[in-house]
N, C-alpha and C positions, 0 to 999 in steps of 0.2 A: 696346931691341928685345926683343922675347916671345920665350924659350927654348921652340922646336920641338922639341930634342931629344926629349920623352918623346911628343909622338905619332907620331916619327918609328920610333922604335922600340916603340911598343904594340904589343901579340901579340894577333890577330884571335881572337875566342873560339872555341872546337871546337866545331865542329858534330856532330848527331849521325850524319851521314855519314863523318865521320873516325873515329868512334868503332866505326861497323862494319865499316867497311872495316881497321881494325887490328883486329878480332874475330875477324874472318872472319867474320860474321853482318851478316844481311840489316837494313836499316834497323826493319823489322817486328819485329825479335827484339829489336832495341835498344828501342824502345818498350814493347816489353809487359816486359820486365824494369825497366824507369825508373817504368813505372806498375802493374807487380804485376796487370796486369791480361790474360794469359793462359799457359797452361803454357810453360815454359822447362825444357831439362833442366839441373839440378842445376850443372853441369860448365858448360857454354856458361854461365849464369847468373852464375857466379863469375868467368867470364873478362871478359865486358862490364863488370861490376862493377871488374875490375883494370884495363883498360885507360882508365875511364870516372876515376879515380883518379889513373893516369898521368899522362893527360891534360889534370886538374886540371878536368872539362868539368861546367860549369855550363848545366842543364837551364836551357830559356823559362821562366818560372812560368807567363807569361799563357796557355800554346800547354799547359802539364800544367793548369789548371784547366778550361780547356775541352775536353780529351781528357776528364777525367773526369765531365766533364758530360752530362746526357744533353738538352740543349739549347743546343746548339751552335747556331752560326747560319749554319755557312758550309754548303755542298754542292758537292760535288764533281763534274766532268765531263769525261768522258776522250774524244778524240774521233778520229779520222786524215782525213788531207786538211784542210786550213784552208783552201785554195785553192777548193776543188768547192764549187759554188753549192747543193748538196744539203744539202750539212754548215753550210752559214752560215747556212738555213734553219731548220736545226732546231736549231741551238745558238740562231738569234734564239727559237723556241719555248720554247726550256727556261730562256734568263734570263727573259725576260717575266713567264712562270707564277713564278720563284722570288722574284723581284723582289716580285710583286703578294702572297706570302704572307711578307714581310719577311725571305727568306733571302740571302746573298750565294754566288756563284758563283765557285768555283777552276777555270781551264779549262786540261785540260792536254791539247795537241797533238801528235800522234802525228805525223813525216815522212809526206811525201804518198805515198811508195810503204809505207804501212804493213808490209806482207807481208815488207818487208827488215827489218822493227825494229820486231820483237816484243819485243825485248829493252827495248826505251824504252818500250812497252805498260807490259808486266811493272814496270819500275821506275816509271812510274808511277803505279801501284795499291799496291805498296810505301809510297812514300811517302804518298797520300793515306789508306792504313791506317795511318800514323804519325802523320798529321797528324789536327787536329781539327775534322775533318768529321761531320756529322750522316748522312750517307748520299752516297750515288753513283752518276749514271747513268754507264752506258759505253758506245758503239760500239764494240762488241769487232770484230776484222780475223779471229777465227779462235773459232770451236765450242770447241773446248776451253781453257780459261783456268784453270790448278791456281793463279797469282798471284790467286784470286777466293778464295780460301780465307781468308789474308791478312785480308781484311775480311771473312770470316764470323765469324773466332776472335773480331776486334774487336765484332761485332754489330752492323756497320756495315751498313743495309740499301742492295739493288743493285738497279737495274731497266735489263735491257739493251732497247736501242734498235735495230730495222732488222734484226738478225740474231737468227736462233736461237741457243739456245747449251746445252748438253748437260748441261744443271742442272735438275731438277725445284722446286726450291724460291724460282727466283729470277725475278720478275717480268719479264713483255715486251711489248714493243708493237711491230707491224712492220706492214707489207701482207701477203697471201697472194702470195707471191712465186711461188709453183708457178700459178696460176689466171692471175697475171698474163702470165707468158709462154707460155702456154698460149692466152691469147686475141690477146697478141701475132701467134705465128707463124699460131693460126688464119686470123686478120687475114691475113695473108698470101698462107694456100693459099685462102683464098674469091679473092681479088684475083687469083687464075690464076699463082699462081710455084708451083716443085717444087723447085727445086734451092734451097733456102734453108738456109745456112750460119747458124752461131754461136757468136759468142765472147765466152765467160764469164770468169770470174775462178778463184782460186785453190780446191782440193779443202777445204782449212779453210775455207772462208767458206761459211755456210749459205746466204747467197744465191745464190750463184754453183752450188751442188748443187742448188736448189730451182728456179733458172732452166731450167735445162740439161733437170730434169726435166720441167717444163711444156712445154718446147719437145718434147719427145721424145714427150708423149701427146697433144699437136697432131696429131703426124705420125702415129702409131699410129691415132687416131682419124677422122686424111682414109685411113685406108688406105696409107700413104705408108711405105717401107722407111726405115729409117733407115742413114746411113751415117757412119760414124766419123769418116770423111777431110772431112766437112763440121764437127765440132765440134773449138774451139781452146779453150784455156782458157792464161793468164797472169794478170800482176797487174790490178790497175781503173786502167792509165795507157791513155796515149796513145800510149805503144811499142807493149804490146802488139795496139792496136786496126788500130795501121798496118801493123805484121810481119805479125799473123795476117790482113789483110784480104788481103795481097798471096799468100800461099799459099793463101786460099779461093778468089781469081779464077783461078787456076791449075786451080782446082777446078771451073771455068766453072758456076758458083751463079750464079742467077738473081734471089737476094733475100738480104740481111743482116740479122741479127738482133743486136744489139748491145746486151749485159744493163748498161751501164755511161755513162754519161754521159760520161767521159776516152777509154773504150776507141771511144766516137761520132766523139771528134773523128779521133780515129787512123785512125777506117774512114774518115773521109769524104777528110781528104790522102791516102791510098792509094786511094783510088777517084778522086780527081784527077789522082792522079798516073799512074796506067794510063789515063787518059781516057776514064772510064768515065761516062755520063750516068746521072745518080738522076730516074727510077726507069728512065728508058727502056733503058738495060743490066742493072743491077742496082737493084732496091728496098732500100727500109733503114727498119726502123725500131728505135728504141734505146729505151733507160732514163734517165727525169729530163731534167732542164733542161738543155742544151747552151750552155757558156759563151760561145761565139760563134753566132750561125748567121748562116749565108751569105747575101748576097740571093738565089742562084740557086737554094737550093731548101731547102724549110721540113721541119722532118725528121718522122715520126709517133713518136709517144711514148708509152711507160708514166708517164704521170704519177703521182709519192707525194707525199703532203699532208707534206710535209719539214716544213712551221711548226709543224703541229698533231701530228706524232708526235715533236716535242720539248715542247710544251705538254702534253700527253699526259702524256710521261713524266715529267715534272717533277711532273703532278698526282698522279700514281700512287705518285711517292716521297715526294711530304708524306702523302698518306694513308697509307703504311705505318707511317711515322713517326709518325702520332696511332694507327695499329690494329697495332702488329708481329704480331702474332698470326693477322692475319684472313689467311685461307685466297689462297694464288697466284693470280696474276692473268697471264692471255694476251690483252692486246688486239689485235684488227686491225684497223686502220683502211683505208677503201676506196681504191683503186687508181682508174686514169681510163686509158685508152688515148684519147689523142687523135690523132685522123688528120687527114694533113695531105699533102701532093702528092709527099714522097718514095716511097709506097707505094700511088700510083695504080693499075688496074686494066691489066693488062697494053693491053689495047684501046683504052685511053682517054688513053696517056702523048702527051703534048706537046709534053714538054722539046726544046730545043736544045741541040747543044753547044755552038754559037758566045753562047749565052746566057750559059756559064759563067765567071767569074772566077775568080782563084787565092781560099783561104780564108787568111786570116791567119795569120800564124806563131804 
């Protein structure tokens, strides 16, 4: 019989998470001290070094020769929601393009209500500024990101995707998010509604500030008051689309503006659920692709080119990567409002109720 004893007892090698988490430093500080390749103070420097000793912890070779390469082959991509048919889009964009210029793709996924777990953002950009990545796009969930640091010390290049973000030096690619809901709710008051509500996403998300503003120079510019008790703001779910829908018909709103594809689905089981007929009670139109839609009524939409503002940016981070140098890039790519019969013309609505069904769970 073959003596198991020694791999019953082999000691699993230490990772470099063990080694910072007994440091009390961040994975990032373990790296740049293992590879001498950015400031550490003096003090933390000697303690990773004892601990990393203790520990008896043997560094990858394969994972330090390609940290200190500058032709790396992997590229990194941080994303939230795996689920949202927006983000499957454009993560299929951004392998495609990396694929077709011989790089391979790390994808790391954020929990679908992102906004709770920033902290798993945060760690992982951490880690992929530890690991040996040639660069990184991100779906960042919030404007400000000091975890984006991190990979500047490394000189790892960044190109955020869909959101603004409060960095002057670091490449983007998005739609005009202000113009699109702007022609959104115009869409709307041409179509004869007044009472049109809106519910956005969180105060960190540039989109959700940039939505909220187009909607508001809509209004300003039909001449239209604006009023508070019509704008909601939560996370980009499906809670928040059903809660906030059920205290804007409270609000007897005449039209839905819905910046969010999850926050759609939310409006439209609260507008079911109050037995509310689309458009002939309340109109609705939303953002992106809707993972179900109903037979009873097709919804009108801000469409974004999700494929191609991951092909985008995939192209835009190999170009940095052959030009580090060349001068900041903001691209935007064109938006699409397509109308479609939830946002019929008040005159012209035809719906039934007895046409409607329940929408899926």
């Amino acid at each position: 019989m073959p003596d198991s004893t020694k791999d019953t007892h082999r000691q699993k090698p230490v990772t470099m998470q063990q080694v910072a988490e007994q440091a009390g430093v961040s994975m990032a500080t373990v790296s740049r001290v293992l590879n001498a390749s950015g400031p550490v103070d003096p003090q933390v420097a000697e303690r990773v070094r004892t601990v990393m000793a203790n520990l008896k912890y043997q560094p990858n070779r394969a994972a330090r020769t390609l940290a200190g390469s500058t032709n790396s082959a992997l590229l990194g991509l941080v994303i939230a929601d795996f689920q949202n048919p927006f983000t499957i889009e454009l993560m299929r964009g951004v392998e495609e393009e990396v694929r077709e210029h011989g790089y391979l793709l790390v994808i790391c996924s954020v929990a679908r209500n992102a906004f709770k777990n920033l902290h798993a953002e945060n760690r992982y950009i951490e880690v992929l500024a530890s690991a040996p990545v040639a660069g990184v796009i991100i779906v960042p969930v919030q404007e400000r990101m000091k975890a984006l640091d991190l990979l500047r010390e490394r000189q790892v290049p960044i190109v955020v995707v869909d959101q603004n973000i409060r960095d002057p030096s670091i490449d983007t690619v998005r739609i005009d998010n202000v113009l699109a809901a702007k022609e959104a709710a115009s869409h709307l008051i041409a179509q004869g509604y007044r009472r049109i509500g809106i519910i956005t996403g969180p105060k960190a998300a540039s989109t959700a500030n940039e939505r909220l503003q187009g909607y508001r120079q809509a209004l300003r510019e039909a001449g239209l008051s604006e009023d508070a008790a019509l704008q909601y703001r939560g996370s980009f779910t499906e809670e928040t689309g059903e809660r906030s829908t059920h205290l804007l018909l409270d609000q007897q709103i005449d039209a839905l503006l819905t910046t969010n594809n999850m926050i759609t689905v939310g409006a439209v089981r609260a507008l079911y659920a109050r037995q509310k007929r689309i458009p002939e009670d309340v109109a609705l139109v939303g953002f992106d692709e809707v993972p179900w839609v109903p037979d009873f009524v097709s919804i009108t939409t801000v469409t974004q080119p999700a494929y191609e503002l991951g092909r985008t940016s995939a192209l835009r981070l190999i170009q940095r990567l052959r030009q580090p140098d060349a001068p900041r890039h903001e691209i935007v790519l064109p938006h699409k409002l397509v109308v479609c019969r939830s946002s019929a013309p008040r005159q012209k609505q035809k719906m039934h109720l007895g046409e409607i069904s329940s929408p899926s769970a």
